[in-house]
Structure formats: structure tokens, C-alpha cells
N, C-alpha and C positions, 0 to 999 in steps of 0.2 A: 504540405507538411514537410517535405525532402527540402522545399525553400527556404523554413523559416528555421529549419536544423543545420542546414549551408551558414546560414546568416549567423548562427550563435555558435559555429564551427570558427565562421573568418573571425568574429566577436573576441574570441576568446584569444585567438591565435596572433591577432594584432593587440592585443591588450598586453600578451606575453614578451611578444618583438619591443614594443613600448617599453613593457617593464624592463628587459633587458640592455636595450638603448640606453633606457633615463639612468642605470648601473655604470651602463659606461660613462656618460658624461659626468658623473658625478666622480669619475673616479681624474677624469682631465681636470676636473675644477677641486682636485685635493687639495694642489696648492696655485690658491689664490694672488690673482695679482697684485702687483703691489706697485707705489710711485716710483720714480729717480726725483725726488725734490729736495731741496738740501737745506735743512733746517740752517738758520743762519745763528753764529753766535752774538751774544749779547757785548756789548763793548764793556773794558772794566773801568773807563772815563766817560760817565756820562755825563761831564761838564763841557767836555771838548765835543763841538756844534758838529764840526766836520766827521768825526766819528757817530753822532749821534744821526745825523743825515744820510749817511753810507746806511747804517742801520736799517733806519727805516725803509731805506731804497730796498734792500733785501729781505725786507719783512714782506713786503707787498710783492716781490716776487716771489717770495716761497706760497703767500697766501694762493698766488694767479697759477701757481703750478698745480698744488693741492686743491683749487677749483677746477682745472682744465682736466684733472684725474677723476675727480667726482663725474664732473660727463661725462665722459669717458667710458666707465663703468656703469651708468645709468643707462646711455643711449644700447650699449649692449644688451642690459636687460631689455630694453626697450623691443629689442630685435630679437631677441629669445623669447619673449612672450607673443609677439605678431607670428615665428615659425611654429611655437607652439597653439596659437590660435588657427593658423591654417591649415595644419595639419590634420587637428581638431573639424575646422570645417570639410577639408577633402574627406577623411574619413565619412563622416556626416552625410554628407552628401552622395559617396558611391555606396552608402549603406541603406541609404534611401532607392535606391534603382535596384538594390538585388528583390525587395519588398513586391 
């Protein structure tokens, strides 16, 4: 009985360190990341090929930056959800041996 009141003692008290934690992280991620990619302006002769070509070269690098950001951002989630999975499983699993 002293075991399974231990278990909903740790239970509670890692739930709380948790809660507390996910507080703080939330408050590092108030302000969110953002690109350096630099919108390209539009030419105001779009007859002249040479200007219309320059254009498009910086259309397609603004596009490859604003994708190289999206990963970027992804792959972090990506790695925040694997820390918070293992965590999850470590938890799990020494919770299983106090049993």
C-alpha cells in the first residue's frame, strides 16, 4: 500500500515539475521565430526582359529561403516532439519498476 501511495506521490509531483517546465518553455517561445528573407521588389518595366529576368532570379530565391525556414521550423518541432516522447517513455518506464 506505502508503494502504490509513493507512485501517486512521484505521479503527481512529476506532473507538477512538467507543468511547471512546459510554463517555462512557453514563455521562451513568446516570441517566435521569424526568417531574414527579403521579399524582392516587383520591377516597374515589365517590358524590359533584362529587368524581368533579374526578377525572377529573386523570386526563386526568396521562394528557396522561405522553404529552407519552413524546415527549419519543422525539423525543430520534429525534435521537440521525439524529447517530449522520450521523456514520456523514461517516465513510463521507471514507473513501471517502482510497481
Amino acid at each position: 500500500m506505502a508503494t502504490r501511495r509513493s507512485v501517486i506521490i512521484l505521479a503527481v509531483t512529476l506532473v507538477s515539475l512538467l507543468l511547471g517546465g512546459a510554463e517555462i518553455l512557453a514563455q521562451a517561445d513568446d516570441v517566435p521565430p521569424s526568417h531574414s528573407c527579403e521579399q524582392p521588389s516587383k520591377p516597374y518595366d515589365l517590358s524590359n526582359s533584362a529587368e524581368v529576368e533579374n526578377f525572377s532570379g529573386e523570386v526563386e530565391e526568396y521562394k528557396n529561403c522561405i522553404n529552407e525556414f519552413v524546415e527549419e521550423q519543422n525539423e525543430a518541432i520534429r525534435n521537440h516532439q521525439q524529447a517530449a516522447q522520450d521523456a514520456i517513455n523514461e517516465w513510463n518506464n521507471f514507473a513501471r519498476g517502482l510497481q
